[in-house]
Structures are given as C-alpha cells and as structure tokens.
N, C-alpha and C positions, 0 to 999 in steps of 0.2 A: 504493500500500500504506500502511496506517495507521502512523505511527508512536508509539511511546509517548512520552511528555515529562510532565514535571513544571514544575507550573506553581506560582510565588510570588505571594500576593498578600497584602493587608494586612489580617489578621482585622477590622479597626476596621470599614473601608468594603466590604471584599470586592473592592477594584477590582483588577485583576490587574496585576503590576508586571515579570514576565519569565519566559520559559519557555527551559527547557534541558534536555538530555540527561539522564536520571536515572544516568547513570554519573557525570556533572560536579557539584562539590558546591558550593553560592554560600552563602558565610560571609555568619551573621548582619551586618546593616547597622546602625548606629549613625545615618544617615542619616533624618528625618524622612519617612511618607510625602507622595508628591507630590500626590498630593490631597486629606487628611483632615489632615497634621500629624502623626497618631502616630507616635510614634519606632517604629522596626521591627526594633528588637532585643527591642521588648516583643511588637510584633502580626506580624512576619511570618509566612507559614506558606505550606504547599505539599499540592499535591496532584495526581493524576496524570490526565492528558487523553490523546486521543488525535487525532492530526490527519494527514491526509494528506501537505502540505506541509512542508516544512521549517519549522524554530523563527522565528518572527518577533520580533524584543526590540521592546519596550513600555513597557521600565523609561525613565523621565527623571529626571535628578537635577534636585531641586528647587529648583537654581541656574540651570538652565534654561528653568524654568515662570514664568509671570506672577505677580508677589507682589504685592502693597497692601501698604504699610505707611500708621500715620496719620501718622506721622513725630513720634511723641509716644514719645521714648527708651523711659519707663516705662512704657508700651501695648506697644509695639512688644517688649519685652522678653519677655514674658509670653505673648502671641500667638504669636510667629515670626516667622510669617508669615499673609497672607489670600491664599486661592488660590481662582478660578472651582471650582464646585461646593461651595462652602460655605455656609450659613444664617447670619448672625450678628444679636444683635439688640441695641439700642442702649437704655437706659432711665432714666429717670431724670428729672433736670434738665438743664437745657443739652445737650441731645441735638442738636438743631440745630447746633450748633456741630462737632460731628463731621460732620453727616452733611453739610454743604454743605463741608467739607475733605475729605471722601473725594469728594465731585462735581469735585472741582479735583485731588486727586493722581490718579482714576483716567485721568484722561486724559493721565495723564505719560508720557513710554517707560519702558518697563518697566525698566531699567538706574537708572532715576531711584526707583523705589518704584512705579511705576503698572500700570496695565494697555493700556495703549495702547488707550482705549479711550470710547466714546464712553457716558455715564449716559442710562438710563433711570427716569428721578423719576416717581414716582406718586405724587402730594401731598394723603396723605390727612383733611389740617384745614386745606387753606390754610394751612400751616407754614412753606412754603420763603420761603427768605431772601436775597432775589439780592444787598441789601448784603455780606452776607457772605460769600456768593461771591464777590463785584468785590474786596472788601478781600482774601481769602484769594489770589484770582490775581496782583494788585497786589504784595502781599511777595512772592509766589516770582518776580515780574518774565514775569508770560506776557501774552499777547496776550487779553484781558478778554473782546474780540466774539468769537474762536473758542473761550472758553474757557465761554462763555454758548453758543453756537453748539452745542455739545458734549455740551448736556444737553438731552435729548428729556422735557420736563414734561408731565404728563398729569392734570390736576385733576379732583378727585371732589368731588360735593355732598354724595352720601347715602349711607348704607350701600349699597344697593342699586347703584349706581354704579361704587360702590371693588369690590365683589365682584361683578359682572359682569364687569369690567377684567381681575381676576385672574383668574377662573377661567374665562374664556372667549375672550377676547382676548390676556392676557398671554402665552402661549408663541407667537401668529404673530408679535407685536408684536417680540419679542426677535432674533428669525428674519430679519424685516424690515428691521430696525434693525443687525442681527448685533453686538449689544452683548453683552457679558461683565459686567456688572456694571446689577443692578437695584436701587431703593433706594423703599420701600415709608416715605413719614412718618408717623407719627401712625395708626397702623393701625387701631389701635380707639376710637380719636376717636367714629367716627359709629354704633358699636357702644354705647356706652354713655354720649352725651351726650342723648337724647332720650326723655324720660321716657313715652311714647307708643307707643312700638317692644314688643312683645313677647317677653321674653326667650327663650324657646322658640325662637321664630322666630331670633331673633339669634344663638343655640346653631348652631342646626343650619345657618345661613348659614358662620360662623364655620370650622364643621366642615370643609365645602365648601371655603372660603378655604384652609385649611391641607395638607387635599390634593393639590390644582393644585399649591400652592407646594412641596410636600414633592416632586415630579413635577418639579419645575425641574431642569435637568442641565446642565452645564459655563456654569453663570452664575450669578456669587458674588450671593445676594441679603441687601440690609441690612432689618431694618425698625427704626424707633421707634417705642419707645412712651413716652407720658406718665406719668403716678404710676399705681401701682396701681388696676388694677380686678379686679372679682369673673372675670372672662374672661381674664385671664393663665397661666390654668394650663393652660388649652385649646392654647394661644399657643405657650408657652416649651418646650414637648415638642419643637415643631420645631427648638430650633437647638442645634446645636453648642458657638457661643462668646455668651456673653451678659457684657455690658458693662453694668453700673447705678451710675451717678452720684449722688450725694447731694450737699447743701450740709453745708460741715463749717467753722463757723464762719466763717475769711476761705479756706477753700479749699475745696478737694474732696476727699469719699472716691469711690475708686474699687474695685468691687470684679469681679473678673472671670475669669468662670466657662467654663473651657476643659480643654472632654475630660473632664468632671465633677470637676477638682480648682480652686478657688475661692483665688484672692489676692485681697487686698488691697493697695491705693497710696493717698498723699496728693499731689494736684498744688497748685499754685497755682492759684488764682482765675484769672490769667491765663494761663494752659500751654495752654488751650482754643483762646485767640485767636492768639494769636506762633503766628510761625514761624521754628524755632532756625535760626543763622545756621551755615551751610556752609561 
C-alpha cells in the first residue's frame, strides 16, 4: 500500500536530503547543504511523495561527506567546503599553482582535507607542472612516486582532441578510473590560440564541451582558464564557484565568486607556494 511522506530537499540543487512522516515536523537546519553548500535555513523545502516502502533517510551531515579544502585559510574561509558534484573554475594568473595542490590534497584521506582519491588531469596547453607537484608532496612529507602514481594525465594537442576526450570519453574514463575529482587545465587554450580555427565552429564545439560537462554527477570537476577570452561567457555559466586571481602589485587579488555572492582577498605572493605549518 502506498504511503504518503514528505520529502526535504534543497531548493538550490533539488537533491533530496530526507523523507518523513508528514505528521513528524524536521526544524529548519542551519546546516550547509551536502552537496551544493547552501545553507538550508535559506533553500530547504518539502514536498509530498508517495512510496510503497517505508521512509529510507538520505540526509548526510556534511561532516560526513568528502571535502577538499586548498588549505589556503583565506580560500578555504569563503568556500567551506569543495564536495564531488560541484563545477568550480580556477582563472587568472598562477592558476597552476592551485591546480597541481588540489592534484596533491585530493589524494589525502579525507579527515586530512582530501578526497581519498585518485586525479584525473586533462592537460589542456601542456600546463601541468610535475615540479610543482614533487615540491607540493615534498612539504606535506608524502610518498612523491605514489603521489605522481595518483594522477591519471591525459594530454590534448588540439581543440579537436581536448573535446572529443570530454564529450565522448570522459564519463567511461571517470567510471574506469572510479575517480571523484576531474581537473580540466587550460581549457580554452586551443579554442582560441589558432588564428585559423573558425569561430563558429569553435562556438558550437565549445557548446558541446559544456554539456557533457554540465552531465558530470558525483565528481567534483576543476577547470582553468588563462586571461580573458571572447569565449568565457559561454564557459562560466557552468560553475558554481569561480576563483580569478590577478597580480596586485607584490601580491594577489583574489576575488571569489560563490553561490553568486563575490568576495574579495589579498594573499601574499607566496601563500600560493607554502604550505602553512600544522
């Protein structure tokens, strides 16, 4: 026999978070959701289902679930947390510098900031920087060969290359792999360094690109991008949290755009490279 239930989930993302008796009444949470971040005294909400079985809970406090942090206090402040199922994209200057330290925390245990878990790099300018992954392993004191071991690289030459990868390969690849965490460099590098390329054409590949990727589901994907191009607007629809770097004299601005509300940091020149001592 069908029963009635009422189910909670989080207006932001829609993901359903617990279902209970519509006699039983569950006080608004102050609690972030577990897969999107919004707080859920602002997005929770409910609605009424019917199912055979009894109520199955679903909700996870998100002291439970795999976080990323960059381990950069004034990031991490701002952020939360990074959870599988989120888009975030990295841009600017010195974007490299984040993206081979998130290659190194995600394989942390999760207790430590990581995702326990193995990178899948798609290196799309020839950007990755194995120096600076050895140096970043090196400070935190880990094991270099399995921490290089760790990261599944996948190098693109051409446009054509890097958006076959994605939109045709990349979801068995993930699968395969059974990675939680994808990290997409230089994205539109080969979109927009070849004067030769048809813009049209590159439009409607781009499109392509961003679909697959919007289709990605319980695997937090990174991309970078370099300075500004005419194709970023195509791009940035996809994520969530976006991270843009600038050179600000001898430091950094940092400015970083989460859930559409936009801070502002200043780091040091070197806050990129260090890693703060424990």
């Amino acid at each position: 026999m069908n029963k009635s239930l009422l189910q909670y989930y989080c207006g932001h993302c829609n993901n359903s978070l617990k279902e209970l008796d519509p006699v039983i009444h569950l006080v608004r949470s102050i609690e972030p959701c577990p897969f999107c971040g919004t707080l859920l005294s602002d997005s929770l909400q409910r609605r009424e289902i019917h199912k055979i079985h009894s109520p199955t809970i679903v909700f996870q406090k998100a002291s439970q679930l795999p976080k990323l942090t960059f381990d950069i206090e004034k990031i991490d402040s701002i952020l939360n947390f990074i959870t599988p199922d989120l888009k975030i994209c990295i841009a600017g200057v010195h974007t490299q510098k984040l993206v081979e330290r998130l290659c190194v925390r995600a394989q942390l245990p999760i207790r430590y900031g990581g995702l326990d878990s193995k990178v899948l790099l798609i290196d799309g300018a020839n950007s990755s920087d194995l120096y600076l992954c050895v140096d970043f392993a090196q400070q935190y004191g880990l094991d270099v060969k399995k921490i290089l071991s760790g990261i599944i690289s996948c190098r693109t030459f051409t446009v054509y290359q890097i958006a076959n990868l994605i939109v045709n390969q990349l979801h068995d690849v993930i699968k395969q792999y059974d990675v939680k965490i994808v990290v997409i460099t230089q994205l539109l590098h080969f979109f927009t360094n070849n004067p030769y390329l048809n813009r049209n054409e590159m439009q409607q590949i781009l499109q392509t690109v961003v679909q697959s990727l919007k289709k990605i589901q319980h695997c937090l994907v990174i991309v970078s991008l370099g300075m500004a191009t005419g194709l970023d607007g195509m791009l940035l629809q996809l994520f969530s949290k976006t991270i843009k770097i600038k050179q600000n004299y001898n430091g950094l601005s940092v400015h970083i755009e989460n859930l559409g509300k936009t801070q502002s940091i200043l780091l040091d020149a070197n806050t990129l490279d260090n890693i703060p001592e424990h």
